[in-house]
ROSE-4610 file (N, C-alpha, C; in Angstrom, 1 decimal, always signed):
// ROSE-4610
residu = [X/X/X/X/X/X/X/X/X/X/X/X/X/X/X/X/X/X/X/X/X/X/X/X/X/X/X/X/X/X/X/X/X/X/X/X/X/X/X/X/X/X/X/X/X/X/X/X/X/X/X/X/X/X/X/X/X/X/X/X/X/X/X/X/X/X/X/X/X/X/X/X/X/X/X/X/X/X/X/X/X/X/X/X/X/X/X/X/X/X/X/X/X/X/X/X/X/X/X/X/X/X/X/X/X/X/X/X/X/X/X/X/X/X/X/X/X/X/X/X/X/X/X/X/X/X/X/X/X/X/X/X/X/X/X/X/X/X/X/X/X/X/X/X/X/X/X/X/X/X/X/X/X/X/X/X/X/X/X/X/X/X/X/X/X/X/X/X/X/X/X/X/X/X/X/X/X/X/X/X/X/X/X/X/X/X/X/X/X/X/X/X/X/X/X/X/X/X/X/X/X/X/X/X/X/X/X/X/X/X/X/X/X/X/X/X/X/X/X/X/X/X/X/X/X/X/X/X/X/X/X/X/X/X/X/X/X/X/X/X/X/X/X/X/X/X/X/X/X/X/X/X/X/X/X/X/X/X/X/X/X/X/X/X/X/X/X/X/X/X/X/X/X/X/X/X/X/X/X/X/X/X/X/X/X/X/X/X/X/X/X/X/X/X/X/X/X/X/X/X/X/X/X/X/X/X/X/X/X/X/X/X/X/X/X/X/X/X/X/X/X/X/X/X/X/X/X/X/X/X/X/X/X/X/X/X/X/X/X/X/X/X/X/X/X/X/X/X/X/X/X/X/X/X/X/X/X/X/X/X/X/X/X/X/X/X/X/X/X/X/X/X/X/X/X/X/X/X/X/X/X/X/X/X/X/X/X/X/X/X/X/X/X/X/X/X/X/X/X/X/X/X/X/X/X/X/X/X/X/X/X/X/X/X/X/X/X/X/X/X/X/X/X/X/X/X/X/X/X/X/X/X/X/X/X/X/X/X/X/X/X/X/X/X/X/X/X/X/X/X/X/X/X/X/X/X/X/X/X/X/X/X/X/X/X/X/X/X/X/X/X/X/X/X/X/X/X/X/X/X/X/X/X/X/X/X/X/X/X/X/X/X/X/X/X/X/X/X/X/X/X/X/X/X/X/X/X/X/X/X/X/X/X/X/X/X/X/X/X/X/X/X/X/X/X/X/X/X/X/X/X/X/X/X/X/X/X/X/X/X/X/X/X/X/X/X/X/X/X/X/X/X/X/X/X/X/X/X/X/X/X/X/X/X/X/X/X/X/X/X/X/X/X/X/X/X/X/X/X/X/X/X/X/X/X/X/X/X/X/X/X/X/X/X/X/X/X/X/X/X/X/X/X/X/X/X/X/X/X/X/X/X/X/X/X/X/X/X/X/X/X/X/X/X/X/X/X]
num = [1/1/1/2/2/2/3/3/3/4/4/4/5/5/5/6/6/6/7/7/7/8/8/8/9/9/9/10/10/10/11/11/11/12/12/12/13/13/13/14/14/14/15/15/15/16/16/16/17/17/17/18/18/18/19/19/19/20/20/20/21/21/21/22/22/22/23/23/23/24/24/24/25/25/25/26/26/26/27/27/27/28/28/28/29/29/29/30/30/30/31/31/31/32/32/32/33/33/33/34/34/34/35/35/35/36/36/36/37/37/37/38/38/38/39/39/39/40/40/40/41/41/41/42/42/42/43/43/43/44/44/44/45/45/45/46/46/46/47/47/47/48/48/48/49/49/49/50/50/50/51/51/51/52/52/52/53/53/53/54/54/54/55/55/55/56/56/56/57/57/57/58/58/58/59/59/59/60/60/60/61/61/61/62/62/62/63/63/63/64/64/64/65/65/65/66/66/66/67/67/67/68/68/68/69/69/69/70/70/70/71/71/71/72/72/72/73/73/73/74/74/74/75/75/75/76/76/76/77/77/77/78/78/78/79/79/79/80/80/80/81/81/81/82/82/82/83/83/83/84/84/84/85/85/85/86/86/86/87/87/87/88/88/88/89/89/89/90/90/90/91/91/91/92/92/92/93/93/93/94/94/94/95/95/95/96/96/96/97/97/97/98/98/98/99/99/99/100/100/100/101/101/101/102/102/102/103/103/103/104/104/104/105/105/105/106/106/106/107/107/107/108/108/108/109/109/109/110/110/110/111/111/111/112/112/112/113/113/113/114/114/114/115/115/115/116/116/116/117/117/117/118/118/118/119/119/119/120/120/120/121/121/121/122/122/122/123/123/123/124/124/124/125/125/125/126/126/126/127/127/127/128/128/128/129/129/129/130/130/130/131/131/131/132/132/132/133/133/133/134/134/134/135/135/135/136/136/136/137/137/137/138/138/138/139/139/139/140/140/140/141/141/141/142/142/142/143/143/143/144/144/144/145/145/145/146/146/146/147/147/147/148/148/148/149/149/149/150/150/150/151/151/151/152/152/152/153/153/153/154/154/154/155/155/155/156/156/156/157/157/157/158/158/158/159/159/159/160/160/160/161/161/161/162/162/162/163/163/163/164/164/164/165/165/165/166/166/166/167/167/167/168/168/168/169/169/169/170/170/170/171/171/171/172/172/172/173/173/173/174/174/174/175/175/175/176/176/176/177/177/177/178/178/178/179/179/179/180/180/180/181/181/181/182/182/182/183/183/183/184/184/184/185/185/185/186/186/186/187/187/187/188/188/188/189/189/189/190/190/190/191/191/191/192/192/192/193/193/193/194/194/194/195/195/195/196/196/196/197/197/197/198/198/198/199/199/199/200/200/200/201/201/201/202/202/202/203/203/203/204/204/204/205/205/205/206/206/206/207/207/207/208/208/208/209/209/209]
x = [+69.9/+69.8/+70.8/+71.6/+72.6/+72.3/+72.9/+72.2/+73.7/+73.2/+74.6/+75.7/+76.7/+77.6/+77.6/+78.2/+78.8/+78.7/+78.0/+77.9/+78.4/+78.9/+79.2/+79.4/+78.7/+79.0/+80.2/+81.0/+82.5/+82.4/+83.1/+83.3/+82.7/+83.5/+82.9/+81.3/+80.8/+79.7/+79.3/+80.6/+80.7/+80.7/+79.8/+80.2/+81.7/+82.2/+83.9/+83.4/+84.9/+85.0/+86.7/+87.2/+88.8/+88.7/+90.5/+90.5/+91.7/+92.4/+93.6/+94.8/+95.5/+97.0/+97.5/+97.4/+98.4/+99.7/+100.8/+102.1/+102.3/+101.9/+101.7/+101.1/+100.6/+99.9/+99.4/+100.6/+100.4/+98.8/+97.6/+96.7/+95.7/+95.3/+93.8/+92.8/+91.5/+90.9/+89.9/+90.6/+89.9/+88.6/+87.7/+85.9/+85.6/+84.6/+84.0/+83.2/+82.9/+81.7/+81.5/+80.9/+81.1/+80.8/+81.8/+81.5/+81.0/+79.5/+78.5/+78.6/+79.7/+80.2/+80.4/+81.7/+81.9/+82.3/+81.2/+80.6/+81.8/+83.4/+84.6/+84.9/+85.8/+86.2/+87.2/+87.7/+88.4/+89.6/+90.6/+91.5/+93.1/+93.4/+94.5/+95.3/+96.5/+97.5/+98.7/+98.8/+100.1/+101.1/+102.1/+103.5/+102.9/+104.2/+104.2/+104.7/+105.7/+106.7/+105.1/+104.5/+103.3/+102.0/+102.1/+101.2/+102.0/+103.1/+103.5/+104.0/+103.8/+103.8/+102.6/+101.7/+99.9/+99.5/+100.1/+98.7/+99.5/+98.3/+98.6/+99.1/+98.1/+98.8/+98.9/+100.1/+100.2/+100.7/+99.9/+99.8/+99.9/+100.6/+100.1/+99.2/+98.2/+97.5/+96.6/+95.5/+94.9/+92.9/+92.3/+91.2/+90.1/+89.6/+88.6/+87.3/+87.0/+85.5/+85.2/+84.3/+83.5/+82.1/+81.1/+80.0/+79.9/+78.9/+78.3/+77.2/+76.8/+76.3/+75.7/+74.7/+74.1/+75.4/+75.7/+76.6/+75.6/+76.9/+76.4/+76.3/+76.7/+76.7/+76.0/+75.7/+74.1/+73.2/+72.3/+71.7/+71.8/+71.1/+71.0/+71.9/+73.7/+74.4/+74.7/+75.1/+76.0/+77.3/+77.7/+79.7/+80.0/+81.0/+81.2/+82.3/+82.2/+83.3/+84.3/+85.8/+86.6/+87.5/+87.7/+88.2/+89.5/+90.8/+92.2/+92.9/+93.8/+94.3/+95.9/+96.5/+98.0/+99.2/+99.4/+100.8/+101.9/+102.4/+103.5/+102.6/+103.3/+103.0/+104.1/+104.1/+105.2/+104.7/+103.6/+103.7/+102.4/+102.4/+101.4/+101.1/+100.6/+101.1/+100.2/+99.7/+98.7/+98.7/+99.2/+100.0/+101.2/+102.0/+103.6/+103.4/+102.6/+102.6/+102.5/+101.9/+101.7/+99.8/+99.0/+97.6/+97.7/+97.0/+97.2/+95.9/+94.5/+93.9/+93.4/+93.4/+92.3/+91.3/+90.4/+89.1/+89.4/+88.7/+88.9/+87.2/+87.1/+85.8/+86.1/+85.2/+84.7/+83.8/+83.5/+82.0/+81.7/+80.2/+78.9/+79.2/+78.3/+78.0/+77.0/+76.3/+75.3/+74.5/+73.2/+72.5/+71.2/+70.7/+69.5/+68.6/+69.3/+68.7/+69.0/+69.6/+69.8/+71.0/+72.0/+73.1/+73.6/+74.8/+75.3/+76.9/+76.9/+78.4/+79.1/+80.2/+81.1/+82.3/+82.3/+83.9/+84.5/+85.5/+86.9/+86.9/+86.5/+86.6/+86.4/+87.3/+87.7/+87.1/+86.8/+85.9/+86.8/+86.4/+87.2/+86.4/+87.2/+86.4/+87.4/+87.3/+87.3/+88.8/+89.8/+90.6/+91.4/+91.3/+92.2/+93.1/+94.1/+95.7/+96.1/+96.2/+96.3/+97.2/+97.7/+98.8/+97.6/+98.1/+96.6/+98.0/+97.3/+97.8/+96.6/+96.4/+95.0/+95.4/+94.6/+94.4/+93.0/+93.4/+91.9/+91.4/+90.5/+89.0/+89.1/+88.3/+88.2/+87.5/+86.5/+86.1/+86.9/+87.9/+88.7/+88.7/+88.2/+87.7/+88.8/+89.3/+90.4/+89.8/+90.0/+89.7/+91.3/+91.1/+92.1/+92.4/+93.5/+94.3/+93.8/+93.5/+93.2/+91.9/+91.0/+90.1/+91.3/+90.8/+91.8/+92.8/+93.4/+95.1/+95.5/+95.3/+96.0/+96.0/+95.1/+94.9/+95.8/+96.7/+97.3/+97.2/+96.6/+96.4/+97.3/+97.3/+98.5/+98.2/+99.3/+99.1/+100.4/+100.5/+101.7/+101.9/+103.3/+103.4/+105.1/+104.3/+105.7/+105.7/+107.1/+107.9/+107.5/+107.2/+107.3/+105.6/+105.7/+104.3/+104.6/+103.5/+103.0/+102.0/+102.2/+101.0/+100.2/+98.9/+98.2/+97.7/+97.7/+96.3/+95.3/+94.2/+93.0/+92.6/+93.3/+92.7/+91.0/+90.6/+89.5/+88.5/+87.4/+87.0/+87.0/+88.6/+89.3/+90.3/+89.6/+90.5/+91.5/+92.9/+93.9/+93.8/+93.8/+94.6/+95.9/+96.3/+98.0/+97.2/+97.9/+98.2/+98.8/+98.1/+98.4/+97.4/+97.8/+96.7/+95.5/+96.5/+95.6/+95.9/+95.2/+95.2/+94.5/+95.6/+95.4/+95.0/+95.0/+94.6/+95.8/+95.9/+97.8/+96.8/+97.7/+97.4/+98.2/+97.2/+97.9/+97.1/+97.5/+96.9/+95.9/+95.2/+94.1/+94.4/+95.7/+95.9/+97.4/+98.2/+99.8/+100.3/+100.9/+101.5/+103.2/+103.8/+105.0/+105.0/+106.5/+106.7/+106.7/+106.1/+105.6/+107.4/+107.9/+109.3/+109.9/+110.1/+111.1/+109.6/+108.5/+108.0/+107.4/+107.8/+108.3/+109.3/+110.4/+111.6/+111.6/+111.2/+111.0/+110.0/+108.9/+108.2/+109.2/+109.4/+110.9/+112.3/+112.1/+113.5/+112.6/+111.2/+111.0/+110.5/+110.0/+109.7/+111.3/+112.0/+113.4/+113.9/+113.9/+114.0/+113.1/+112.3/+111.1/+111.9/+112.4/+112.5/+113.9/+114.7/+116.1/+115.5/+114.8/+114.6/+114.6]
y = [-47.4/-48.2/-49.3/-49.4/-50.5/-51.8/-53.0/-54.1/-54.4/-54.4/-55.3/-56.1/-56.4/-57.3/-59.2/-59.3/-60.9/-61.4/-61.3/-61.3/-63.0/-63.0/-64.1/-64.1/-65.0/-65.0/-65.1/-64.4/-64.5/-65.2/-66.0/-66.8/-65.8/-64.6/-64.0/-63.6/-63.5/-62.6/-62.0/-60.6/-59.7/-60.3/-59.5/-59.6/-58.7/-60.5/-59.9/-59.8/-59.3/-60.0/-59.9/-61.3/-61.5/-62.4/-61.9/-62.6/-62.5/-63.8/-63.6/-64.7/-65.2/-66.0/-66.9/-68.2/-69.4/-69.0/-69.0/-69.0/-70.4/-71.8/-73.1/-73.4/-72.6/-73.2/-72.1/-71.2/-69.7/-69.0/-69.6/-68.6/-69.4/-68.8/-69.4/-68.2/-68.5/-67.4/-68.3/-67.2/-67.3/-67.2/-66.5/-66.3/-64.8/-64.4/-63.3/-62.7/-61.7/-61.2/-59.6/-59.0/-57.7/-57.2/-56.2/-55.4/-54.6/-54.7/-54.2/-52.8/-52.9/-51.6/-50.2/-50.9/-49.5/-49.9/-50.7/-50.7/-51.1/-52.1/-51.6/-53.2/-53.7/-55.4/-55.1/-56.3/-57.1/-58.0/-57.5/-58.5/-58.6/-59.4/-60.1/-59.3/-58.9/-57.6/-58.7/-57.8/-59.0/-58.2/-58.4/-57.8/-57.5/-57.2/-57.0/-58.4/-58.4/-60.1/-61.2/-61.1/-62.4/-61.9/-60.8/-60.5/-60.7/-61.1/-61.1/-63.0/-63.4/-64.9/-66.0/-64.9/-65.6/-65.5/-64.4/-64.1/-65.3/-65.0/-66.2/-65.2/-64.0/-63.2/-61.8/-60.8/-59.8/-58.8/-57.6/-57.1/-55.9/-54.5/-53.8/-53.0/-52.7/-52.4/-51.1/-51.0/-50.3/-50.8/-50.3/-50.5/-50.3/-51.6/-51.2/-51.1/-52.2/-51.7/-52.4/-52.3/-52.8/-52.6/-54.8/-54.1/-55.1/-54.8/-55.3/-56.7/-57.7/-58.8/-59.0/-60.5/-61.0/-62.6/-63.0/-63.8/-65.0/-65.8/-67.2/-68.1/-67.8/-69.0/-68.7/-67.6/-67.0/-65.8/-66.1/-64.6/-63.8/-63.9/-63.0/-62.0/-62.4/-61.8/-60.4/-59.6/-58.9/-59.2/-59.1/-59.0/-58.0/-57.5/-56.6/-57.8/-57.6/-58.0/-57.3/-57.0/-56.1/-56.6/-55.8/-56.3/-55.5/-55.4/-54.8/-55.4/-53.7/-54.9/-54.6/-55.3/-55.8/-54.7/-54.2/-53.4/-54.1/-54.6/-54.9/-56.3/-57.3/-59.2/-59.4/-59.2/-59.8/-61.2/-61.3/-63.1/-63.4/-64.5/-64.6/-66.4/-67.3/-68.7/-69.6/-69.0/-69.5/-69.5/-68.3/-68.2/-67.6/-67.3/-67.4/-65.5/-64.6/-63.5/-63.6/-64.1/-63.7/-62.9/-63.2/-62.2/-60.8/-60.6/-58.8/-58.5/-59.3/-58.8/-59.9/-59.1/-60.4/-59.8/-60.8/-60.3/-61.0/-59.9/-60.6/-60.1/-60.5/-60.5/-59.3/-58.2/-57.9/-58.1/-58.4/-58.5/-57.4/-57.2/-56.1/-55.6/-54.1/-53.5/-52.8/-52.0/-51.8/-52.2/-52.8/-53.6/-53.1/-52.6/-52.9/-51.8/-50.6/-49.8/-50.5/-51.4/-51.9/-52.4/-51.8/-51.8/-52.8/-53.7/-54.3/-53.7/-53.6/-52.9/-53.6/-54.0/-54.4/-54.1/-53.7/-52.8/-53.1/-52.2/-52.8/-53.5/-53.6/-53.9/-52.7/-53.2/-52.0/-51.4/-50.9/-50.1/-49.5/-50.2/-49.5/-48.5/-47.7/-46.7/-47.2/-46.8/-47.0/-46.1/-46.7/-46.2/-45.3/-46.1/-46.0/-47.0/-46.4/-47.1/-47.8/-49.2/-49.7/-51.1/-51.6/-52.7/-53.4/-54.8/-55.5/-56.6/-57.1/-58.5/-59.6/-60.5/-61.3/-62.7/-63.6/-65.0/-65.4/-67.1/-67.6/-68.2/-68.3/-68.4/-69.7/-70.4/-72.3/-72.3/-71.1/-71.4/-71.5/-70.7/-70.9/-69.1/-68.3/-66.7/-66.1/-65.2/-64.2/-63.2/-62.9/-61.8/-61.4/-60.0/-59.0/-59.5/-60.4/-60.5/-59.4/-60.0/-59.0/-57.7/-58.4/-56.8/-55.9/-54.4/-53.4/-53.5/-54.5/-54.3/-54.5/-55.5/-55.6/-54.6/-54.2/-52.7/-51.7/-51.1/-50.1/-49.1/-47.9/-47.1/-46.0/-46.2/-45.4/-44.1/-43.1/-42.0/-41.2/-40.2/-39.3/-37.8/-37.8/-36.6/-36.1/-35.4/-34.8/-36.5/-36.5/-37.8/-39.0/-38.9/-39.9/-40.7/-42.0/-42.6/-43.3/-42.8/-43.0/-44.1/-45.2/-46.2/-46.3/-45.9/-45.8/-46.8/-47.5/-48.0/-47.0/-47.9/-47.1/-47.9/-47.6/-48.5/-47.9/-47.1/-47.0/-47.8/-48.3/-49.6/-50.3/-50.9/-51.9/-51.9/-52.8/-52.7/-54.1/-53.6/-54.7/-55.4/-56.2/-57.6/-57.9/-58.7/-59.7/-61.2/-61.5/-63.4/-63.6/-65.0/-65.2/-65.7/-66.8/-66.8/-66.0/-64.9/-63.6/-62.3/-62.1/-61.4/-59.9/-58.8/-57.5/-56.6/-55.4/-54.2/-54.1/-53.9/-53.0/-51.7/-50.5/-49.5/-49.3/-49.1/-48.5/-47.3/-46.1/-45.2/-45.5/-44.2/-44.5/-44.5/-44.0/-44.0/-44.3/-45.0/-45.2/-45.7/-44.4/-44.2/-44.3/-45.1/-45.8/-45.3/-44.9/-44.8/-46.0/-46.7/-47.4/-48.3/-47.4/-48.2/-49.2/-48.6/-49.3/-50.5/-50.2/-51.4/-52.5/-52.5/-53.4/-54.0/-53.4/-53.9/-54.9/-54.3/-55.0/-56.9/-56.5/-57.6/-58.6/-57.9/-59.2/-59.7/-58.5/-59.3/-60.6/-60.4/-61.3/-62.5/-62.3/-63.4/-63.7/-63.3/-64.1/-65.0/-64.4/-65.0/-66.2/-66.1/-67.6/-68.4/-68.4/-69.4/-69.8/-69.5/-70.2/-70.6/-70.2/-71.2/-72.8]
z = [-32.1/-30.9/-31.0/-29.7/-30.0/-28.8/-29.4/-28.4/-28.2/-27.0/-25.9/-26.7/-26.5/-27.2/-27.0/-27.0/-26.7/-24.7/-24.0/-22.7/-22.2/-21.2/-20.0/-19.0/-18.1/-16.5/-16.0/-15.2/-14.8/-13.6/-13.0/-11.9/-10.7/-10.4/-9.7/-9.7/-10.7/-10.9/-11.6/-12.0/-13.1/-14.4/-15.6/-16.4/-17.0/-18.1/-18.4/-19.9/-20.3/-21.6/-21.5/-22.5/-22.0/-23.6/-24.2/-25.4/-25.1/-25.4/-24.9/-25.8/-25.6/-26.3/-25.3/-25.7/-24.7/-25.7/-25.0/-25.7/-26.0/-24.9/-25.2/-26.7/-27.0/-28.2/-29.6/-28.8/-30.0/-29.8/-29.6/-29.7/-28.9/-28.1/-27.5/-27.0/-27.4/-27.0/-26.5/-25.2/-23.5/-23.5/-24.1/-23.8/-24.0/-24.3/-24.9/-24.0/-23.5/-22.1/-22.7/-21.3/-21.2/-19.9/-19.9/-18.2/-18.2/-17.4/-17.2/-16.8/-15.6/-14.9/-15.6/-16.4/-17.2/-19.2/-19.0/-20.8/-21.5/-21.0/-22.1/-22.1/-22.9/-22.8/-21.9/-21.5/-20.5/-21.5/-21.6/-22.6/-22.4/-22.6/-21.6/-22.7/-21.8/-22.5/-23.0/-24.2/-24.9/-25.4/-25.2/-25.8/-27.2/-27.6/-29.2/-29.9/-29.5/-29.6/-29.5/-28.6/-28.0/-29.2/-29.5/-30.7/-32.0/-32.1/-33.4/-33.0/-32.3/-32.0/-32.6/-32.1/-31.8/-33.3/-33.9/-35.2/-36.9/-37.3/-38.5/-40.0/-39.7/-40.9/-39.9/-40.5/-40.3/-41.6/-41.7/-42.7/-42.9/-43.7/-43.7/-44.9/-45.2/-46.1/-45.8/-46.8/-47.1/-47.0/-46.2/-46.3/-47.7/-48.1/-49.3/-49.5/-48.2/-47.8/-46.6/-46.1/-44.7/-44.6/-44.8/-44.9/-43.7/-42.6/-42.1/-42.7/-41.9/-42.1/-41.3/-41.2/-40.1/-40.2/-39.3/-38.7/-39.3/-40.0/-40.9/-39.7/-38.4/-37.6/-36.5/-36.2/-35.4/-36.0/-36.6/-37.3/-36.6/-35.0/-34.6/-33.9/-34.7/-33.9/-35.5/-35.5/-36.4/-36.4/-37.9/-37.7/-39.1/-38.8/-40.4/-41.0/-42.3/-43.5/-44.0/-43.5/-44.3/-44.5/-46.3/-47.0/-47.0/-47.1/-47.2/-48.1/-48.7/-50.0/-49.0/-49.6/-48.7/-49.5/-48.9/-49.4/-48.7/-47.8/-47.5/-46.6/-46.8/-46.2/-45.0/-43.8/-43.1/-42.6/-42.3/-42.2/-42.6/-43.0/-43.9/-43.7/-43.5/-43.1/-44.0/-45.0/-45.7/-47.3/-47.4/-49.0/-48.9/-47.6/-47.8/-48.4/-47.9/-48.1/-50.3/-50.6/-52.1/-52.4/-50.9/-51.7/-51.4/-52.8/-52.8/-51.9/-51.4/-50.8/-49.8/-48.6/-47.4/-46.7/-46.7/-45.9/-44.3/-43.4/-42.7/-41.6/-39.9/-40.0/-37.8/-38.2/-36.9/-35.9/-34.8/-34.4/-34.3/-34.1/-34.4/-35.6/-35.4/-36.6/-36.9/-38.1/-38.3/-39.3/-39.4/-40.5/-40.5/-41.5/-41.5/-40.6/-39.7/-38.9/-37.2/-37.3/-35.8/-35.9/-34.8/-34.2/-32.9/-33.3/-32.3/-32.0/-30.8/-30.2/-29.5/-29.9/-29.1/-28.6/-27.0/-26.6/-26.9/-27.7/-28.1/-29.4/-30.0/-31.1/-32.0/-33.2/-33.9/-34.7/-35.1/-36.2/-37.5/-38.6/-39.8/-40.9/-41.5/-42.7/-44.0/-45.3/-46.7/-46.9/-46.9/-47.3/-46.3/-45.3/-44.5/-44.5/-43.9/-43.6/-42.5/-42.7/-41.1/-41.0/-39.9/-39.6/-39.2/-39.5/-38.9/-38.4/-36.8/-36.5/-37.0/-37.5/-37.4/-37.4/-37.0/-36.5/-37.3/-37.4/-37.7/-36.5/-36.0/-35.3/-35.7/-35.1/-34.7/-36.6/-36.9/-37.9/-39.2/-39.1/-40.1/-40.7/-40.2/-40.3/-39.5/-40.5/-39.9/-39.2/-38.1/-37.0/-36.1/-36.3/-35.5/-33.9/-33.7/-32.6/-31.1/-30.4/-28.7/-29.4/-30.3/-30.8/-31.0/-30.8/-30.8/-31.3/-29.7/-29.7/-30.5/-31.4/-32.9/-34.2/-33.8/-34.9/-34.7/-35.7/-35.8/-36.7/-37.1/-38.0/-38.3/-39.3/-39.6/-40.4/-40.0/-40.9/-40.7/-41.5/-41.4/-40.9/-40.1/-39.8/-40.9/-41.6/-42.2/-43.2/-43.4/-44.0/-43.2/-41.9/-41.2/-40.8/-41.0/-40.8/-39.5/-38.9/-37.5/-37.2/-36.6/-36.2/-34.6/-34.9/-33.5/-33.1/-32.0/-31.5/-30.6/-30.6/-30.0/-29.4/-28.1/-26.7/-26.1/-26.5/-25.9/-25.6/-24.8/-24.9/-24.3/-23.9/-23.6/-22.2/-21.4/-19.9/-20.1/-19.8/-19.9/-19.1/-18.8/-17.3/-18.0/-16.8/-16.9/-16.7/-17.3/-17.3/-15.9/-15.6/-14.5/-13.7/-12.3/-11.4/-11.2/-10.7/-9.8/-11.1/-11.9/-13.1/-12.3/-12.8/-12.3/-13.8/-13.2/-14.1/-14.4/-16.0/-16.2/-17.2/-16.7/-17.3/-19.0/-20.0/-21.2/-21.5/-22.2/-22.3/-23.6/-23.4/-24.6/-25.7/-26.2/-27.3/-27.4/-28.3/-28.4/-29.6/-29.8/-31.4/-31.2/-32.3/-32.8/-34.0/-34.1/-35.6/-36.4/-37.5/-37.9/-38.5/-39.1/-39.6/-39.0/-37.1/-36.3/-35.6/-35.5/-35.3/-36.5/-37.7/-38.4/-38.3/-37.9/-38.2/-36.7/-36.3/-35.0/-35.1/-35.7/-36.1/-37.4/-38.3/-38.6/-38.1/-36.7/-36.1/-35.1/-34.7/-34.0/-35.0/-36.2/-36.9/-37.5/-37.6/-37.8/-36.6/-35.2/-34.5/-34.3/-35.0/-34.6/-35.2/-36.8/-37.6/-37.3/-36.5/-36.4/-35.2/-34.2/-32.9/-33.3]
């Protein structure tokens, strides 16, 4: 049995959920909901460039474990703990890319026989292969950039490694006044090389601005 996620009243009425990035200030996260309607989060769509802006570390590694918890700062919420060890450090703002491993934190999970779900948020297994964007939280706890959107998993076809995300879940909006639906498909895979190379042309670009 799974209990509702993170809920809040939306100006309108509807329950949202919206997590999103001030460019003003590299990362702000807008408020946490869920829509009632059709069960998925609400999350403000970010470039790649605006996701590789916002996050504090970005990583690519290897999954080592994921255990679920009861949340040190509400019992009654769940959150899992996963741990990745680091194969390649593109930014890193806290040890300058030198740890071989970081923990970082999901909401929900499973504990104990009872389950909390939250749309759009990502779900990891043991030794899997994945890009992580991640940010620290007011508390100082690394969590994956836009849920999802920041997750990339990777795997190979032939010679060549492939990075997915897994939009399912998750309804986009745009920034802005009057904030619309933007369509991304459920799923969208990059070959993993040229979107690194990509993420160090825009972190090179940061440091001569």
């Amino acid at each position: 049995m799974f209990a509702r996620g993170l809920r809040c009243q939306g100006l309108d009425g509807n329950l949202l959920l919206m997590i999103g990035v001030s460019r003003s200030i590299l990362l702000a996260l807008l408020g946490i909901c869920l829509s009632s309607s059709a069960y998925s989060a609400q999350v403000l769509a970010l470039t790649l460039d605006e996701m590789t802006d916002a996050s504090d570390v970005i990583v690519v590694g290897q999954i080592i474990s994921n255990q679920a918890e009861r949340s040190i700062y509400n019992p009654r919420r769940i959150r899992t703990r996963v741990v990745v060890r680091v194969t390649d450090s593109l930014k890193d703002r806290v040890s300058l890319g030198k740890r071989a491993v970081i923990e970082f934190f999901v909401p929900g999970g499973e504990l104990g026989g009872l389950g909390q779900k939250v749309p759009g948020a990502p779900m990891f297994h043991s030794a899997e292969h994945v890009l992580l964007y991640l940010r620290f939280d007011e508390r100082g706890d690394l969590q994956v950039v836009g849920l999802a959107q920041g997750c990339f998993r990777i795997h190979w076809s032939g010679r060549t490694a492939i990075a997915t995300r897994d939009n399912v879940g998750i309804h986009y909006i745009s920034r802005g006044p009057t904030p619309h639906g933007i369509h991304r498909p459920q799923y969208e895979s990059k070959a993993l090389e040229p979107l690194l190379g990509r993420i160090r042309a825009r972190l090179a670009y940061g440091r001569t601005k």
